[in-house]
C-alpha positions as CSV (number, residue, x, y, z in Angstrom):
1,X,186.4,161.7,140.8
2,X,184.3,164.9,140.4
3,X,186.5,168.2,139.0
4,X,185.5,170.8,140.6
5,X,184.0,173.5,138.4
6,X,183.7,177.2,140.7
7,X,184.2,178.5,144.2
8,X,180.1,178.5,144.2
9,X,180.5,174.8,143.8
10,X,183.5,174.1,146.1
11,X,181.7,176.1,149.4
12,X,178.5,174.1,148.5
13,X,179.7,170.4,148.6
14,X,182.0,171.2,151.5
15,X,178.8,172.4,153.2
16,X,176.5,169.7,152.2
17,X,178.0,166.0,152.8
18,X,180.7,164.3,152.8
19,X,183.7,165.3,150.3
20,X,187.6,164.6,149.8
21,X,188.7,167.3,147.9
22,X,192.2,166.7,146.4
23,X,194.3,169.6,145.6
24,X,196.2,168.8,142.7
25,X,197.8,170.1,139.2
26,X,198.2,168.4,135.8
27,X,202.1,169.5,135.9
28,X,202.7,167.8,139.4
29,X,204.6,164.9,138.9
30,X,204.2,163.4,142.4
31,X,200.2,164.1,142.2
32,X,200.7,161.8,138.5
33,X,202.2,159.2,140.8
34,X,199.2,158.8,142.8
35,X,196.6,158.7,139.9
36,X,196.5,155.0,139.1
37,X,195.7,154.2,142.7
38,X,193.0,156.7,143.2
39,X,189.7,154.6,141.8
40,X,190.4,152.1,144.3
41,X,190.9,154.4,147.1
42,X,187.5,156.0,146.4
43,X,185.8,152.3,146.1
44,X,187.3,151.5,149.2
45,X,185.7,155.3,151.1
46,X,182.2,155.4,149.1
47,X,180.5,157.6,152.2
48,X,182.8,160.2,150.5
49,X,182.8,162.3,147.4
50,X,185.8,163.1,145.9
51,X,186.2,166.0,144.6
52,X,189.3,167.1,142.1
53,X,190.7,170.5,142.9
54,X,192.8,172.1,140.0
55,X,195.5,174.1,142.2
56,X,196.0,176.5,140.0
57,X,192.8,177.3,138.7
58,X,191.3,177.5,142.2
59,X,194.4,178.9,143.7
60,X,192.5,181.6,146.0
61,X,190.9,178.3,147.8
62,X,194.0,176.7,147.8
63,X,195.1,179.9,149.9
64,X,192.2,180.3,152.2
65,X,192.7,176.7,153.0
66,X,196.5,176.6,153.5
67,X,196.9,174.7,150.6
68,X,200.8,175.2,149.9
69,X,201.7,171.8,148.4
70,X,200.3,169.0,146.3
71,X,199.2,166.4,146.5
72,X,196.7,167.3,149.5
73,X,193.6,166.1,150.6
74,X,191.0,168.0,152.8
75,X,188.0,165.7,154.3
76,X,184.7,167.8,155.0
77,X,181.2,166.8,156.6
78,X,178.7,169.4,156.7
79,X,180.4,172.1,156.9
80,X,182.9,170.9,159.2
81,X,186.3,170.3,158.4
82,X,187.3,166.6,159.5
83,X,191.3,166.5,158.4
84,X,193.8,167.2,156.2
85,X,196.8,165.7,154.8
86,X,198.1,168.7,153.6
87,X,202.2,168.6,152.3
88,X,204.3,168.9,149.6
89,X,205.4,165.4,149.6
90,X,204.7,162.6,147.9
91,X,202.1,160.4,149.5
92,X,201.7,156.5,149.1
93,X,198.3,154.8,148.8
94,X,199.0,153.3,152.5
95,X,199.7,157.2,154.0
96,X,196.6,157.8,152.1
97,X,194.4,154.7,153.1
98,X,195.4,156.1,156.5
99,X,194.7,159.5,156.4
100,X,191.1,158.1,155.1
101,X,190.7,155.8,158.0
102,X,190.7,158.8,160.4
103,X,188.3,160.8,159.4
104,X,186.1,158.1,158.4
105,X,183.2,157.8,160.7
């Protein structure tokens, strides 16, 4: 997973492709939860990029997404936003896998 490095960056891949950007922190203990499972998720969805979003050091993306609780994960094509599983819960690899599956093309 890619971490994403400025806003520059952020509005250029979302733009250009297909990315997952996951809104996450390194203090968030249900984001921790999901970490071991994540390499196999993105073997398993390798049309998209995925893209690490530090919450609080991209908080003003966070906030123009509606971005309120982590884990989350946005999917983009081109510009155009495809879903969002977007919650302060915690999320299982199947609630992701599914989230994946529907806006997978």
């Amino acid at each position: 997973m890619r971490n994403l490095e400025s806003i520059d960056q952020f509005n250029q891949m979302k733009n250009d492709g297909k990315h997952i950007f996951m809104f996450s922190a390194d203090w968030c203990p249900d984001c921790r939860v999901i970490e071991p499972i994540l390499p196999e998720i993105e073997e398993s969805f390798q049309e998209f990029t995925f893209v690490y979003v530090d919450r609080d050091e991209f908080i003003d993306i966070c906030t123009e997404h509606n971005v309120f609780g982590i884990p989350s994960f946005i999917a983009f094509e081109n510009g155009k936003e495809l879903g969002r599983f977007v919650s302060k819960d915690r999320k299982t690899k199947e609630e992701i896998t599914e989230f994946l599956q529907s806006v997978s093309s």
